[in-house]
Residue frames as qw, qx, qy, qz and C-alpha x, y, z in Angstrom:
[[0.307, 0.078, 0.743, 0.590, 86.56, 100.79, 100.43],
 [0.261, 0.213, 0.013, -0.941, 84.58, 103.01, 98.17],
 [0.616, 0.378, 0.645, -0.246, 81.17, 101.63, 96.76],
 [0.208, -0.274, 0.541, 0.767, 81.14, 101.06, 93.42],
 [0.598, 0.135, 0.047, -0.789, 78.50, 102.23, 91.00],
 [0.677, 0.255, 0.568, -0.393, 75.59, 99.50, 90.47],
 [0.601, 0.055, 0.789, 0.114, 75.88, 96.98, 86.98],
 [0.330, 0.704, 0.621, 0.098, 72.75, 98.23, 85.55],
 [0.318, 0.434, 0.171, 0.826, 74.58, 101.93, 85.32],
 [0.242, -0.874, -0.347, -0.238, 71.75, 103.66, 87.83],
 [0.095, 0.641, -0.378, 0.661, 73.39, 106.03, 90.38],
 [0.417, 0.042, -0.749, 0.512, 74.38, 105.49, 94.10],
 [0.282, -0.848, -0.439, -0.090, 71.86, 106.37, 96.71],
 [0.137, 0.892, -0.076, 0.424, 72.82, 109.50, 98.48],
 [0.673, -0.708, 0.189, -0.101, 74.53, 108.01, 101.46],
 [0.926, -0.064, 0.238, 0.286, 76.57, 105.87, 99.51],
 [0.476, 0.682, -0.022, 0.555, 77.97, 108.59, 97.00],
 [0.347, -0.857, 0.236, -0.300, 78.62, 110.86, 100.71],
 [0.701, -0.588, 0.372, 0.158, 80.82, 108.17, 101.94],
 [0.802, 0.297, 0.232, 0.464, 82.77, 107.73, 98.62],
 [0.128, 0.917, 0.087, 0.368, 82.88, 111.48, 98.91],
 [0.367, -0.829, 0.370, -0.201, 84.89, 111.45, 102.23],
 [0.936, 0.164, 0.203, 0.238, 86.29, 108.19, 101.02],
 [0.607, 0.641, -0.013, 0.469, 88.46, 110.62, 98.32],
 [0.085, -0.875, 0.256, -0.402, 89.49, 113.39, 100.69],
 [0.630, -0.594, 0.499, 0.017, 91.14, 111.32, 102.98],
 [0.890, 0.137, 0.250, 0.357, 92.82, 109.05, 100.29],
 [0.521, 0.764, 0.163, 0.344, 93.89, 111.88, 98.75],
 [0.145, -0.903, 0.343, -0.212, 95.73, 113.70, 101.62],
 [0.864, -0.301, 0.393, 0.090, 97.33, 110.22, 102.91],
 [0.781, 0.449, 0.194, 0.389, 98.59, 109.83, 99.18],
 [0.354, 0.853, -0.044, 0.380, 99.92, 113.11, 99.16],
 [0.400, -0.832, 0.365, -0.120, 101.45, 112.77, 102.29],
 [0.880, -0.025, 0.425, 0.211, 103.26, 109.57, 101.20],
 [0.684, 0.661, 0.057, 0.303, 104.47, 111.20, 98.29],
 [0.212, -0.843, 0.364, -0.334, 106.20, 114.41, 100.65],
 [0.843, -0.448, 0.297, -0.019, 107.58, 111.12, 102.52],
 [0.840, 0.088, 0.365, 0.393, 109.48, 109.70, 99.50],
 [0.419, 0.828, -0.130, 0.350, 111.05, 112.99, 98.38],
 [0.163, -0.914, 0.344, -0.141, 112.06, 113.71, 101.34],
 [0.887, -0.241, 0.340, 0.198, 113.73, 110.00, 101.90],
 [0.700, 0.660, 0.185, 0.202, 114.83, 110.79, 98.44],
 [0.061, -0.841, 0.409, -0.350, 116.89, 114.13, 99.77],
 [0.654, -0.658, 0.361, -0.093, 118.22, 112.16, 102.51],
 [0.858, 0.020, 0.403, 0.318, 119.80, 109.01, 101.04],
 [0.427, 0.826, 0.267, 0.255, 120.99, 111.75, 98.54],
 [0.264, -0.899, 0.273, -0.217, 122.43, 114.03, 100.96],
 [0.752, -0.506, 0.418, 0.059, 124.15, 110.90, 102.71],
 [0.871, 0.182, 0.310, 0.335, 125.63, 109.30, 99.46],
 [0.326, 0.813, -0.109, 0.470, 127.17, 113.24, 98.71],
 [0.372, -0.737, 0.526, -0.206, 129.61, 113.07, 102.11],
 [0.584, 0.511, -0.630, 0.021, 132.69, 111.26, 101.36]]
């Protein structure tokens, strides 16, 4: 889970803002790869429900 900034507004120390940093890049490819997952289910169940 990413840290989140600090009440008073101040900024994250520099370790914490690096692991929120590699925090994103991996959510971000997982997400996108979930998405590529449900088109492609999409196509399938698609494909299957076009063959009489």
């Amino acid at each position: 889970m990413p840290y989140r900034k600090p009440l008073d507004s101040s900024d994250l120390s520099d370790w914490k803002g690096d692991l929120n940093v590699g925090h994103r890049k991996i959510r971000a490819r997982i997400e996108h790869a979930l998405a590529r997952m449900k088109c492609w289910k999409i196509l399938r169940d698609f494909h299957r429900a076009a063959r009489p």
